[in-house]
SEGU-757930 format. One record per residue: residue in three letters; x, y, z of N, C-alpha, C in turn. Coordinates in steps of 0.2 Angstrom, whole numbers, plus 5000, padded with zeros to 4 digits. Layout:
N
ALAXYZXYZXYZ...
This chain:
66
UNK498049764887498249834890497749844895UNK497349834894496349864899496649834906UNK497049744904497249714910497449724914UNK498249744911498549764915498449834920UNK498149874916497749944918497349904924UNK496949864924496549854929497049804933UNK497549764934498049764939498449814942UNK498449854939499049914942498449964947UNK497849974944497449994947497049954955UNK497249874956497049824959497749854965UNK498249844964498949854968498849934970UNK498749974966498750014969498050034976UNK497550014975497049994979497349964984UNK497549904985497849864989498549904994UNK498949924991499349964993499150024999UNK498650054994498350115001497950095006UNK497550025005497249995010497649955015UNK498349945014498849915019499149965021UNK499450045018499650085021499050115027UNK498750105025497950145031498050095036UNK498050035036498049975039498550005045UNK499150005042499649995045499650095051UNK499550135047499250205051499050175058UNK498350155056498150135060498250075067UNK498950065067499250005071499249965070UNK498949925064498849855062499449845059UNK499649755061500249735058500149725052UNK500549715048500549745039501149685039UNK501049625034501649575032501749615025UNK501949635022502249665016502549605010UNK502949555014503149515012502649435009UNK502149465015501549395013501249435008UNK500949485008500549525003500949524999UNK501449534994501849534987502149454987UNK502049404992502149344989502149324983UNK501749304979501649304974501549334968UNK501849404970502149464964502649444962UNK502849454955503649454951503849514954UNK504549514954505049554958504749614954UNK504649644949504549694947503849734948UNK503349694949502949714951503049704962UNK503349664964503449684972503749764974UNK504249774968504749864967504149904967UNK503749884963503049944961502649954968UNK502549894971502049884976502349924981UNK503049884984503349924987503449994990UNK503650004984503750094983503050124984UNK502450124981501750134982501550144988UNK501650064993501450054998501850115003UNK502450125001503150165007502450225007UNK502450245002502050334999501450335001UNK501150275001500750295006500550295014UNK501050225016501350245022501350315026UNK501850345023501850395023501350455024UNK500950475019500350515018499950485023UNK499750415024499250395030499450415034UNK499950415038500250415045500250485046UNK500450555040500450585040499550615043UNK499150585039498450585039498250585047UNK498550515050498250505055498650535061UNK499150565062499250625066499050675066UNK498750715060498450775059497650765060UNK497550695062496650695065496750675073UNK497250675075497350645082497750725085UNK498050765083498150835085497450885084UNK496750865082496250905083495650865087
């Protein structure tokens, strides 16, 4: 259990640090980064990754409008 907790918590880390990546203009392969994930953990990562897409990009227009 602690395992999995400390993978869910590894992806999640990962996720926000590809979303910020990608804010910031950098190309982002999605596909290379979940290579190696079971489809059910790619759905997870994926979905994570969109949400914070989002918030970051959200993030990084309201520091470039001040």
């Amino acid at each position: 259990m602690k395992r999995d907790l400390q993978a869910v918590n590894n992806f999640d880390f990962l996720a926000r640090s590809f979303a910020r990546m990608y804010a910031l203009g950098q190309v982002v392969d999605i596909q290379a980064v979940t290579g190696n994930m079971s489809t059910d953990q790619q759905a997870w990562f994926r979905k994570r990754y969109e949400q914070y897409c989002q918030q970051a990009t959200r993030a990084r227009e309201l520091e470039l409008e001040h």
